[in-house]
HTML snippet that shows the backbone in 3Dmol.js (N, CA, C, O; Angstrom):
<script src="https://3Dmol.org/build/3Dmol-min.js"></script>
<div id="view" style="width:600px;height:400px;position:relative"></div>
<script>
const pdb = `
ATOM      1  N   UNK A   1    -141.583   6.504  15.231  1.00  0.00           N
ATOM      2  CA  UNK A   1    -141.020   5.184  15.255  1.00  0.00           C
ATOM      3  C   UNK A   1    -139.588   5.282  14.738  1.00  0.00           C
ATOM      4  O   UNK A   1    -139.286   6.043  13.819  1.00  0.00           O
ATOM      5  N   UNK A   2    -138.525   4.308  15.497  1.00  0.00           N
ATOM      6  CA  UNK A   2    -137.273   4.276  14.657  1.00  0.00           C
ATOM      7  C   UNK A   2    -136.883   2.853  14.449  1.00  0.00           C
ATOM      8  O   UNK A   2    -137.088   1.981  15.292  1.00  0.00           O
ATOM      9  N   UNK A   3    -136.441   2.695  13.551  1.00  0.00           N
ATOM     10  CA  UNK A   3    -135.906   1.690  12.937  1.00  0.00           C
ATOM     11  C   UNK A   3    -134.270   1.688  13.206  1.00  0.00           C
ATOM     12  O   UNK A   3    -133.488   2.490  12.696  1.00  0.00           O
ATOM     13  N   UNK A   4    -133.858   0.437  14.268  1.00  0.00           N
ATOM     14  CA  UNK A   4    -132.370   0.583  14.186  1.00  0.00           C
ATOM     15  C   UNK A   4    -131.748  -1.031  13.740  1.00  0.00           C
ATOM     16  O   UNK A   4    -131.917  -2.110  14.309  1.00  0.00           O
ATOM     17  N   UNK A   5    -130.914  -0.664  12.399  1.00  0.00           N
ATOM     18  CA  UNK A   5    -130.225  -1.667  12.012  1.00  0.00           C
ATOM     19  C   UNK A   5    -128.413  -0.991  12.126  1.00  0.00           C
ATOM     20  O   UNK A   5    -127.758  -0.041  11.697  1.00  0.00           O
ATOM     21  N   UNK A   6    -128.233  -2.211  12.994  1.00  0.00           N
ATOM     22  CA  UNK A   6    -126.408  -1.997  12.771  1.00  0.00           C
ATOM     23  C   UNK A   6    -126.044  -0.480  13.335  1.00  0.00           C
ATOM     24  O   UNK A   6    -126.157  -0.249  14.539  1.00  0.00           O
ATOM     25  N   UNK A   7    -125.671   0.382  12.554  1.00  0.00           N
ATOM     26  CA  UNK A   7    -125.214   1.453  12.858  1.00  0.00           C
ATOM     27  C   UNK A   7    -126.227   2.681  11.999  1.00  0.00           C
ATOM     28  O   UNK A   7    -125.831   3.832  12.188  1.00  0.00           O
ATOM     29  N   UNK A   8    -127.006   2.593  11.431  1.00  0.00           N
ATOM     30  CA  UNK A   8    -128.243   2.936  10.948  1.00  0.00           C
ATOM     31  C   UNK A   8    -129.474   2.950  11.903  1.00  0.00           C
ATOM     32  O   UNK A   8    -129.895   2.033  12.609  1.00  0.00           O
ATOM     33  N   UNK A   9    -130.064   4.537  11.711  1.00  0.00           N
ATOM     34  CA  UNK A   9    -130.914   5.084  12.941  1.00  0.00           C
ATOM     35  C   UNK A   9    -132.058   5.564  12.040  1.00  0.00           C
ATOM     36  O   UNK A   9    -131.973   6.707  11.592  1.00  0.00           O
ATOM     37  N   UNK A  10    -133.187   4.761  11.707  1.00  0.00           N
ATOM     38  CA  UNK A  10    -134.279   5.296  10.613  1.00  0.00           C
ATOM     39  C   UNK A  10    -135.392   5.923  11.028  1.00  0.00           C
ATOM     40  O   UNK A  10    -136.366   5.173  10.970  1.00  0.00           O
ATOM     41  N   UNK A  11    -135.689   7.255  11.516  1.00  0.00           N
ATOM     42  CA  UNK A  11    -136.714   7.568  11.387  1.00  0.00           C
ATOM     43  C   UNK A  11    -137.821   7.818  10.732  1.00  0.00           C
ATOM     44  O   UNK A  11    -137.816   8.639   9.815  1.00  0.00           O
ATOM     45  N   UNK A  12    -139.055   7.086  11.136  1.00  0.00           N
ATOM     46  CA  UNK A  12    -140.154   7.403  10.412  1.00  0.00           C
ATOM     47  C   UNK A  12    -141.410   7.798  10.764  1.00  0.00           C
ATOM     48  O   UNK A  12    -142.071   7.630  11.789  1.00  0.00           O
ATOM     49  N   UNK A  13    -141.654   8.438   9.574  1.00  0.00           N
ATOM     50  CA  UNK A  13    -142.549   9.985   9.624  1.00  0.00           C
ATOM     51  C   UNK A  13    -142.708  10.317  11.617  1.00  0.00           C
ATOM     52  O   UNK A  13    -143.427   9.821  12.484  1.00  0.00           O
ATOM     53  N   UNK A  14    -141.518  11.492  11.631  1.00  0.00           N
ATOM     54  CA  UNK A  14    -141.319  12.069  12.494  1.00  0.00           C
ATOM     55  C   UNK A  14    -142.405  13.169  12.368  1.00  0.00           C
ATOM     56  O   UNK A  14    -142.657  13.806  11.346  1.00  0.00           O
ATOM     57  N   UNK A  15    -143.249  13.334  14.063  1.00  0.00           N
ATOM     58  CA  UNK A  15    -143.955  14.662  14.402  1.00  0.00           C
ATOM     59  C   UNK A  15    -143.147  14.931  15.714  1.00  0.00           C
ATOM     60  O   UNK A  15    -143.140  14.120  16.640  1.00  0.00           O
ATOM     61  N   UNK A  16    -142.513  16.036  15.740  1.00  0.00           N
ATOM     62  CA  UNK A  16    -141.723  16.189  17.263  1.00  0.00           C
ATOM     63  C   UNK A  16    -142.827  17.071  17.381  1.00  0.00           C
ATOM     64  O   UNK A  16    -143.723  16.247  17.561  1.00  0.00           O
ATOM     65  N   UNK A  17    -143.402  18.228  17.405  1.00  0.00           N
ATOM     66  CA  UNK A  17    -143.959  19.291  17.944  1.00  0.00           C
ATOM     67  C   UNK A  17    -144.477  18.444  19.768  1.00  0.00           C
ATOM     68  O   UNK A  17    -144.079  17.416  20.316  1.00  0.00           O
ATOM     69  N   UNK A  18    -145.268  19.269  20.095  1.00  0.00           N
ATOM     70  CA  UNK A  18    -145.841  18.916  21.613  1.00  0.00           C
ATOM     71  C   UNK A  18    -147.361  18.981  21.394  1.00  0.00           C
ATOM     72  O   UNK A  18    -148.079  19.726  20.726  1.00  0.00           O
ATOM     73  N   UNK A  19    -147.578  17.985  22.157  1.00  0.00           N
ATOM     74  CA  UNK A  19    -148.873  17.273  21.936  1.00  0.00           C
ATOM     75  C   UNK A  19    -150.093  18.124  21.974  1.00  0.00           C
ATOM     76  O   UNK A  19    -150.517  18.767  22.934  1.00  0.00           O
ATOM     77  N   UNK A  20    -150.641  18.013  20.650  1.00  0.00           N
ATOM     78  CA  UNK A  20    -152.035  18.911  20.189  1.00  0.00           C
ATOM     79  C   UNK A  20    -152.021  20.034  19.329  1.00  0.00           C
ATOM     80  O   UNK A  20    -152.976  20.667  18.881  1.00  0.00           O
ATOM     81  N   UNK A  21    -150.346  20.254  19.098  1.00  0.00           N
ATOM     82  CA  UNK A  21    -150.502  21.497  18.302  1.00  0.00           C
ATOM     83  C   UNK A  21    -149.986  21.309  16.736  1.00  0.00           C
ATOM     84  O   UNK A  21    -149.560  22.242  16.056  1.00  0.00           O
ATOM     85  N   UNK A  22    -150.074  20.244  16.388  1.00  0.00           N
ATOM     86  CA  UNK A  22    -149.965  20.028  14.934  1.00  0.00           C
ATOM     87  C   UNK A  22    -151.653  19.900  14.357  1.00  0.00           C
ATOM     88  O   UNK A  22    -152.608  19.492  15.018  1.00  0.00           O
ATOM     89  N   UNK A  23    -151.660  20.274  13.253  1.00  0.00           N
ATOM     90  CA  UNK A  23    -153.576  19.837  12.517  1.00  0.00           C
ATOM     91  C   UNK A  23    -153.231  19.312  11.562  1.00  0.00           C
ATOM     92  O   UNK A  23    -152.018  19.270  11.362  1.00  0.00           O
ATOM     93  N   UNK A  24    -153.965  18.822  10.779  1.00  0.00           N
ATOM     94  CA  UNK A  24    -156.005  19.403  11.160  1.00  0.00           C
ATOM     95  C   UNK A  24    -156.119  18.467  11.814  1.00  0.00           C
ATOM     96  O   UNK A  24    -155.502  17.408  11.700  1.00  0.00           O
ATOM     97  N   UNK A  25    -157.199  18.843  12.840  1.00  0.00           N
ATOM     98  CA  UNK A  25    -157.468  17.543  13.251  1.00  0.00           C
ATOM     99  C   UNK A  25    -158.166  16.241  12.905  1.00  0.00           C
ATOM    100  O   UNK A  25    -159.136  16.353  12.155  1.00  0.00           O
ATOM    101  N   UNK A  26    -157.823  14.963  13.342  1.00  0.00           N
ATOM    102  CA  UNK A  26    -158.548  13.831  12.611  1.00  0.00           C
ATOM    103  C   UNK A  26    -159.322  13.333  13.992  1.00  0.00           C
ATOM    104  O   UNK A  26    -159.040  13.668  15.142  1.00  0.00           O
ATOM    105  N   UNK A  27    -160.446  12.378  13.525  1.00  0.00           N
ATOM    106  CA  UNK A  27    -161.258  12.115  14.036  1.00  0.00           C
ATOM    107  C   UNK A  27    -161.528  10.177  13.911  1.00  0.00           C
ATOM    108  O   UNK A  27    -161.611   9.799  12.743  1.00  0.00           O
ATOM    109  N   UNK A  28    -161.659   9.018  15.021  1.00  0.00           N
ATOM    110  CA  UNK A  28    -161.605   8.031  14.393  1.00  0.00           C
ATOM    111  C   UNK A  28    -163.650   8.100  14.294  1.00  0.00           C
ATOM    112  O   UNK A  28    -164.206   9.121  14.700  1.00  0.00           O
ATOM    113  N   UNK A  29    -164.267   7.237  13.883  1.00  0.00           N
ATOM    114  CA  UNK A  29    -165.789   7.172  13.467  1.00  0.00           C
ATOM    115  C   UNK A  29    -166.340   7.558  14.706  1.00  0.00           C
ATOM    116  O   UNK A  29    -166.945   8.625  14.597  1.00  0.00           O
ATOM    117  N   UNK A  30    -166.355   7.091  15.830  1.00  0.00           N
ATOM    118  CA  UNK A  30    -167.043   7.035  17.220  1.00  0.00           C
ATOM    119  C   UNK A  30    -166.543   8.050  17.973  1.00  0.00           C
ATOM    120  O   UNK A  30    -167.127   8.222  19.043  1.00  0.00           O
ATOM    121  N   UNK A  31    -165.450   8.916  17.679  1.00  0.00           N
ATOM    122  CA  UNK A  31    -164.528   9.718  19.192  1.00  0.00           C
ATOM    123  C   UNK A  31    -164.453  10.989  18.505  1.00  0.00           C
ATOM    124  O   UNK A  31    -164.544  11.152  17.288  1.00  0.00           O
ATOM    125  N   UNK A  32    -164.248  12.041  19.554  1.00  0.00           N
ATOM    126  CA  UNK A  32    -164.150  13.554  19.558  1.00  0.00           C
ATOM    127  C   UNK A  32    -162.895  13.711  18.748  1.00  0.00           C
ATOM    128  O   UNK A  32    -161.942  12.996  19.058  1.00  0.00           O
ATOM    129  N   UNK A  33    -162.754  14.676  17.608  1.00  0.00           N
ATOM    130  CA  UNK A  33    -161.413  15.042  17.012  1.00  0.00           C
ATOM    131  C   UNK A  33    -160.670  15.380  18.053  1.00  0.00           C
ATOM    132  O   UNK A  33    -160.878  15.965  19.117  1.00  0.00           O
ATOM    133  N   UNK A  34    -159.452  14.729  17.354  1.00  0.00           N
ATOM    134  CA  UNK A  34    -157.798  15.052  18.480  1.00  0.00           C
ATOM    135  C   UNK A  34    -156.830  15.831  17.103  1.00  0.00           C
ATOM    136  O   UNK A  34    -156.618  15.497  15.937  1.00  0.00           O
ATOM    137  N   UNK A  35    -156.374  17.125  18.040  1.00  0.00           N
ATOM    138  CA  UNK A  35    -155.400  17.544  17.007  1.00  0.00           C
ATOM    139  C   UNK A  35    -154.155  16.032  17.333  1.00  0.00           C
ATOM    140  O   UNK A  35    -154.272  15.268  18.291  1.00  0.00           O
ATOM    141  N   UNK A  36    -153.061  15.940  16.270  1.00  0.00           N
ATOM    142  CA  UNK A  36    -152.148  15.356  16.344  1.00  0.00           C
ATOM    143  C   UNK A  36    -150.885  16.150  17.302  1.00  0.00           C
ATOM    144  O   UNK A  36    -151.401  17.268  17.312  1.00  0.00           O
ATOM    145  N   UNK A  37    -149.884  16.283  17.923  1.00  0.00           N
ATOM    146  CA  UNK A  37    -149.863  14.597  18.374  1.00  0.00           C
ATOM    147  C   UNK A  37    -150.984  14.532  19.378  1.00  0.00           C
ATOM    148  O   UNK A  37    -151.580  15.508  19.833  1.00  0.00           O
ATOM    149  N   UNK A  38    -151.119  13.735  19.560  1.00  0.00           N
ATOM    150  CA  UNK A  38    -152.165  12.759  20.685  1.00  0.00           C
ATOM    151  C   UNK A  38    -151.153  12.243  21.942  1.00  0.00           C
ATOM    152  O   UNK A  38    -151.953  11.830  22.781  1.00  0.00           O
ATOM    153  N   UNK A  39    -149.882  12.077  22.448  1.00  0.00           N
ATOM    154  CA  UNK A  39    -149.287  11.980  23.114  1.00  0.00           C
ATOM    155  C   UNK A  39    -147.986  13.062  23.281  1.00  0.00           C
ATOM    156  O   UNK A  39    -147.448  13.717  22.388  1.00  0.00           O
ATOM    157  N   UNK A  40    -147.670  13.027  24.717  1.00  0.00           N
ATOM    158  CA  UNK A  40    -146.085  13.832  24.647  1.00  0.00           C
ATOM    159  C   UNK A  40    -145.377  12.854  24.047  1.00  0.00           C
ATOM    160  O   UNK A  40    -145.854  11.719  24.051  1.00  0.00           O
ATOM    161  N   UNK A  41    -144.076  13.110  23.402  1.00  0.00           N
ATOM    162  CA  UNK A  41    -142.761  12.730  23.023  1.00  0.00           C
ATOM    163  C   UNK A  41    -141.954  12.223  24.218  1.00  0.00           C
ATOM    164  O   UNK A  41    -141.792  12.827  25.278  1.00  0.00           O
ATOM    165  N   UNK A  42    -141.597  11.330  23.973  1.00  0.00           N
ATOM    166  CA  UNK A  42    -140.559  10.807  25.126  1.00  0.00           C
ATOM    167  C   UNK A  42    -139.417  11.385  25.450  1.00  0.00           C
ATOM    168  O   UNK A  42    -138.659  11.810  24.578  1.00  0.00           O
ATOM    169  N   UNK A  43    -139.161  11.470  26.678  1.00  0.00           N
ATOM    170  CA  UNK A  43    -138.094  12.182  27.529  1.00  0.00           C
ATOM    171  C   UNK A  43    -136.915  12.110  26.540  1.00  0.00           C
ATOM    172  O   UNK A  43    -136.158  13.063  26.360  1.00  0.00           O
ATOM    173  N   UNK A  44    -136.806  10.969  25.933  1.00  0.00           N
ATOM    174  CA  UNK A  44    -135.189  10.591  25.034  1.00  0.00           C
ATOM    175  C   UNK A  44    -135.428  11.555  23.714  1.00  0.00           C
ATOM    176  O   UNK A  44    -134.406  11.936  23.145  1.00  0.00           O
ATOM    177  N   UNK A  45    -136.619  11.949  23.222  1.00  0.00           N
ATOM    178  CA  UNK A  45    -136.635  12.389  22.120  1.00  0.00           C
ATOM    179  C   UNK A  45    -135.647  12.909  21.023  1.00  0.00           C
ATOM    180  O   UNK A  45    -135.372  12.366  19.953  1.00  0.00           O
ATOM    181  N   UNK A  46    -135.158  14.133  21.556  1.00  0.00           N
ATOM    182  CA  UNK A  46    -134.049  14.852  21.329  1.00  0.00           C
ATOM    183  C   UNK A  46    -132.399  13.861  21.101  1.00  0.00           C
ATOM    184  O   UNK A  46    -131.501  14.178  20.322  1.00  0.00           O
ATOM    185  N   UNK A  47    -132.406  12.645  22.034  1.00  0.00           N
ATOM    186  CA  UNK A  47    -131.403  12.182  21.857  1.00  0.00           C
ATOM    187  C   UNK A  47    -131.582  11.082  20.490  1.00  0.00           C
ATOM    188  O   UNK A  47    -130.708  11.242  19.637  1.00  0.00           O
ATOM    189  N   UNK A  48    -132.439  10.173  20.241  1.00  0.00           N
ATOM    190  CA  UNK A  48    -132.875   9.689  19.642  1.00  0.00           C
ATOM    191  C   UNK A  48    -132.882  10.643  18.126  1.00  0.00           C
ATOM    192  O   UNK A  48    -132.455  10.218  17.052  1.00  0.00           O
ATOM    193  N   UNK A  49    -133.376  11.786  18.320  1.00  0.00           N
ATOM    194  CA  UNK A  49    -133.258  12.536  16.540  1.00  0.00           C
ATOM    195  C   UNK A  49    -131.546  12.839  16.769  1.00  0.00           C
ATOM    196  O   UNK A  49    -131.005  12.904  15.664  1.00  0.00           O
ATOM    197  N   UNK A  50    -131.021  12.947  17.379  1.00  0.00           N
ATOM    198  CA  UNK A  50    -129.320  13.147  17.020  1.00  0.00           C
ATOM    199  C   UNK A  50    -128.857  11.889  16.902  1.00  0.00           C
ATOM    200  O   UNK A  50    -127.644  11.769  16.734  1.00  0.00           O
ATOM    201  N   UNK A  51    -129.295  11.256  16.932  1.00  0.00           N
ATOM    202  CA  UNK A  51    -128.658   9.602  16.210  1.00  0.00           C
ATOM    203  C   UNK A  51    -129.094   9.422  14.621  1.00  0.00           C
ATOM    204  O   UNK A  51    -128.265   9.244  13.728  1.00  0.00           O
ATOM    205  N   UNK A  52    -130.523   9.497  14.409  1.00  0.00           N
ATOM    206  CA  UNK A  52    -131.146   9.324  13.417  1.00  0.00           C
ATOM    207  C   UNK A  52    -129.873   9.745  12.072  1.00  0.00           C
ATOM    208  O   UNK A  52    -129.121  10.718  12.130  1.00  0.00           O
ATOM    209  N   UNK A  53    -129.919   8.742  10.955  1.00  0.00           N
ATOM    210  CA  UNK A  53    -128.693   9.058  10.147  1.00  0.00           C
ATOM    211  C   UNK A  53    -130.092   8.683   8.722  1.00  0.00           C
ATOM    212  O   UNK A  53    -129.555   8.337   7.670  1.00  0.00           O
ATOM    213  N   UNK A  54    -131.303   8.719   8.671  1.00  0.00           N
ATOM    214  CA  UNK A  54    -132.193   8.644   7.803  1.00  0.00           C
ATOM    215  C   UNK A  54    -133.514   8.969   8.137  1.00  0.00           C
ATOM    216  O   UNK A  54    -133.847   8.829   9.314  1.00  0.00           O
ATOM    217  N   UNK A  55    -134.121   9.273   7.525  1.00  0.00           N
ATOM    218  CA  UNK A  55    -135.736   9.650   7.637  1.00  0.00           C
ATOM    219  C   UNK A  55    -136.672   9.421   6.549  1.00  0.00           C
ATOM    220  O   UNK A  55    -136.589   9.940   5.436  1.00  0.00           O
ATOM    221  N   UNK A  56    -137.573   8.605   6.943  1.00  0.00           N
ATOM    222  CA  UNK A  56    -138.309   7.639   6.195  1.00  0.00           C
ATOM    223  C   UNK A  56    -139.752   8.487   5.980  1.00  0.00           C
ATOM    224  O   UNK A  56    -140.681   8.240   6.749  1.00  0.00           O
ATOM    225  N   UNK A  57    -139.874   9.241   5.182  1.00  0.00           N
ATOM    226  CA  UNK A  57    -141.736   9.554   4.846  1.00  0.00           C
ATOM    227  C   UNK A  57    -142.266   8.934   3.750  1.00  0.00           C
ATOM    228  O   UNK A  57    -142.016   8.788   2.554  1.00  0.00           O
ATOM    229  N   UNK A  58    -143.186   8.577   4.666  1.00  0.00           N
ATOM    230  CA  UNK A  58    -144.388   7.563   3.828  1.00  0.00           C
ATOM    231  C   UNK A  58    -145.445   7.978   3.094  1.00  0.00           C
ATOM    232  O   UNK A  58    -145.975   7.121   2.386  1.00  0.00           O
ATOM    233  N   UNK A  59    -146.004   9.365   3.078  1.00  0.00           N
ATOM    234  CA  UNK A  59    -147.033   9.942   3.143  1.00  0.00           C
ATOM    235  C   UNK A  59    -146.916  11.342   3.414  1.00  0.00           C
ATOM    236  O   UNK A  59    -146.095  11.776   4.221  1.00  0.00           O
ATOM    237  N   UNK A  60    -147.857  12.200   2.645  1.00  0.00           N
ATOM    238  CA  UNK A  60    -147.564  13.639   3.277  1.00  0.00           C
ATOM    239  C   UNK A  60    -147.885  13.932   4.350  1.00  0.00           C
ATOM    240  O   UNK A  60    -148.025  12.808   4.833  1.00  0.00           O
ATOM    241  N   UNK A  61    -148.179  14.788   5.327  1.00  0.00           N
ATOM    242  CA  UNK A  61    -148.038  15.568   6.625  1.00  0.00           C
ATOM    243  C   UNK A  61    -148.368  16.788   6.390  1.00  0.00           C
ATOM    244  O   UNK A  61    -147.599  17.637   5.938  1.00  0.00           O
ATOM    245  N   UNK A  62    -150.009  17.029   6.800  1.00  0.00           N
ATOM    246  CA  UNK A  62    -150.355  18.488   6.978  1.00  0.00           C
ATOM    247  C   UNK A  62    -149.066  19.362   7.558  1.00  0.00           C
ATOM    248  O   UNK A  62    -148.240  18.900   8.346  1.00  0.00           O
ATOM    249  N   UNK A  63    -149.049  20.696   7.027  1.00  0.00           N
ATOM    250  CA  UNK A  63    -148.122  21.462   7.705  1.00  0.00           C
ATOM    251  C   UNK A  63    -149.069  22.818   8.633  1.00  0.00           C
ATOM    252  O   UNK A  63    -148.459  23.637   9.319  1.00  0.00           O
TER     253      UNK A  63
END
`;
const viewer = $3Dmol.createViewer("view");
viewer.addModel(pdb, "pdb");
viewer.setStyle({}, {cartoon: {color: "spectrum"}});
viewer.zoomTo();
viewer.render();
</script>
């Protein structure tokens, strides 16, 4: 997700990798574990993190 105010580009809690190869995997109650990400990254990706002028983590992030 980014947050854009004014001339301020906030990213938060960034996963760029490609979809499935970050862990551990999580599971919601009813469905088969999905490694994270769960989707591709959007075509803009790359342009979008060269704007970014902050980065917002909320929480840790398996590595």
């Amino acid at each position: 997700m980014v947050i854009e105010s004014g001339d301020k580009f906030i990213l938060v809690d960034p996963m760029l990798g490609e979809r499935g190869t970050a862990g551990p995997p999580f599971t919601l109650f009813r469905f088969k574990p999905k490694r994270n990400l769960i989707l591709d990254l959007p075509t803009n990706a790359m342009e979008i993190v060269r704007k970014t002028t902050h980065c917002l983590i909320t929480h840790l992030h398996p590595s």
